[in-house]
C-alpha positions in Angstrom: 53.1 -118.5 7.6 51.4 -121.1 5.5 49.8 -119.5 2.5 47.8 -121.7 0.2 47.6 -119.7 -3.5 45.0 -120.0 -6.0 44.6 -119.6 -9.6 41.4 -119.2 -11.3 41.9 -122.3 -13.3 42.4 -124.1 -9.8 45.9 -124.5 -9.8 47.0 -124.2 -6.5 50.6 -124.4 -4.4 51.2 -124.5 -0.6 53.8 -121.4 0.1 55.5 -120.9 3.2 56.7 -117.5 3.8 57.8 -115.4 6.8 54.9 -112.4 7.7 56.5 -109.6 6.7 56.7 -110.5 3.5 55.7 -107.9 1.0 52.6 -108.2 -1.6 55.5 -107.5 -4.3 57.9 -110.3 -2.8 54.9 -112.6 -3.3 54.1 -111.5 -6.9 57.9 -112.6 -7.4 57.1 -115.6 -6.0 53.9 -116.6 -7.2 56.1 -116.1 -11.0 58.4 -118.1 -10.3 56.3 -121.0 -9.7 53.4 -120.1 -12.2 55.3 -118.3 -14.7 52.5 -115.1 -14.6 54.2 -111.5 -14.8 53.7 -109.6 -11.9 52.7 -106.6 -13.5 49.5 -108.9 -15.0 48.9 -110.2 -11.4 46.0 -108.8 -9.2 46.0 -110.7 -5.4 43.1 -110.8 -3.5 43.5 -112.5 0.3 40.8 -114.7 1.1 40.5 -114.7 5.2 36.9 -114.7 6.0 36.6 -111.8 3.9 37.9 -110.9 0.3 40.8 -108.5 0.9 42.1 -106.5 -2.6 46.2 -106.6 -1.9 47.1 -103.6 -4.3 49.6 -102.0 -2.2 52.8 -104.1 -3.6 55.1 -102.5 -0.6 52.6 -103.5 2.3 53.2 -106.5 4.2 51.2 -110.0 4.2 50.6 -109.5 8.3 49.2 -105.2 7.1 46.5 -107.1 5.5 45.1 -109.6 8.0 46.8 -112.6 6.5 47.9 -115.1 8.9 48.9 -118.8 8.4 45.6 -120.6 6.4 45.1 -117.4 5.0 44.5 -118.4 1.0 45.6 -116.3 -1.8 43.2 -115.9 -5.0 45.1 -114.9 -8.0 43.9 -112.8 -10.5 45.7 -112.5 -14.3 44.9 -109.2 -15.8 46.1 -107.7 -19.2 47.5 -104.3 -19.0 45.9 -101.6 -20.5 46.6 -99.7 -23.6 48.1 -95.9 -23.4 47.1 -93.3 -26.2 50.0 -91.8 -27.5 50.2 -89.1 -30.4 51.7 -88.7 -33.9 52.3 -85.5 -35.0 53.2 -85.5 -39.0 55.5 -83.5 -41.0 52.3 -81.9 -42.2 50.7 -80.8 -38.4 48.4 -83.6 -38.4 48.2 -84.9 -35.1 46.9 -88.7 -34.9 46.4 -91.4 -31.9 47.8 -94.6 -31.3 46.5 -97.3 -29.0 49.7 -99.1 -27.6 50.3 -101.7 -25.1 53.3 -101.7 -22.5 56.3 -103.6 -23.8 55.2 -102.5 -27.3 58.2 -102.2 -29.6 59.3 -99.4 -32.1 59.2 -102.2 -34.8 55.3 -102.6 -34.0 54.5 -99.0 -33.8 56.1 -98.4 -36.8 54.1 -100.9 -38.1 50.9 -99.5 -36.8 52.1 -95.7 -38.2 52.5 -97.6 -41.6 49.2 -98.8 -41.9 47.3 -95.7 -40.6 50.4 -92.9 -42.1 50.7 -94.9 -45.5 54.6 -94.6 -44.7 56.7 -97.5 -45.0 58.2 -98.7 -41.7 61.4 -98.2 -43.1 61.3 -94.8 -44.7 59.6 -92.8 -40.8 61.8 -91.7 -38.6 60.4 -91.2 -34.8 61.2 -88.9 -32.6 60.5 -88.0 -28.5 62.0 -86.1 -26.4 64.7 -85.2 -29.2 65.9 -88.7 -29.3 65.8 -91.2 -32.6 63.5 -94.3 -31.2 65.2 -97.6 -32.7 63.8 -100.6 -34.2 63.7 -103.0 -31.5 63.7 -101.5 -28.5 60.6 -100.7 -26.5 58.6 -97.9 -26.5 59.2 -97.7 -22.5 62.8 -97.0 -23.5 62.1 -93.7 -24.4 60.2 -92.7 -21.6 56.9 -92.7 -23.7 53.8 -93.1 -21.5 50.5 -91.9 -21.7 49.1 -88.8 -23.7 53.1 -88.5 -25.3 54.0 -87.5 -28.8 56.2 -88.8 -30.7 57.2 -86.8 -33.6 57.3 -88.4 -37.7 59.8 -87.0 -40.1 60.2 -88.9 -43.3 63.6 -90.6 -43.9 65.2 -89.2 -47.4 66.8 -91.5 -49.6 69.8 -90.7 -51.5 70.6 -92.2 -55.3 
């Protein structure tokens, strides 16, 4: 089927896939040719009425789309989680962080509102160290999660 996709800046591209394709399949698609992450993609099908496509594992055809059928691309940010500090002293604090957030940045964020240097906190979750660099997502951390701040003891 011909699909003719939109971006709200006008951008658009002629795509010609079969109709079983999947919603997800097209998210891959559409970010390979506009470079937009498919997790910050929201589709709506425009075909005489505006259908939301939020169900990434139904097909093009589920929704009504047929060949002419155009595709209206939204670009959405994700939304923060709250997670939760707990200090070495009981105090529990909360953290606004985005997905794909790192441990570097978090630590960096714990710094300014802990007054611990980044590299003196050790965080913990679900009994494992977090590491600089990696992502938060990693460690299985989602929303309403606490991660645990001992202080790091330097020897002389």
């Amino acid at each position: 089927m011909e699909l003719t996709i939109t971006l709200l800046n006008g951008n658009s591209l002629p795509l010609t896939v079969p109709p079983h394709t999947t919603v997800g399949s097209l998210k891959s698609l559409i970010q390979q040719h506009f470079e937009v992450a498919t997790t910050k993609q929201r589709l709506l099908g425009v075909n005489g009425n505006n259908i939301s496509l939020s169900d990434d594992s139904k097909t093009l055809s589920d929704y009504g789309l047929h060949s002419g059928s155009k595709v209206m691309v939204l670009i959405t940010e994700p939304a923060p989680i709250q997670v939760f500090l707990k200090n070495e002293k009981g105090q529990t604090h909360t953290y606004d962080v985005m997905p794909g957030e790192t441990v570097t940045q978090f630590k960096a964020k714990v710094q300014n509102k802990e007054a611990v240097p980044a590299n003196q906190q050790r965080l913990i979750h679900e009994g494992r160290q977090l590491e600089d660099g990696q992502r938060l997502e990693n460690y299985n951390i989602r929303n309403q999660s606490t991660i645990y701040l001992t202080l790091r003891l330097r020897g002389g």
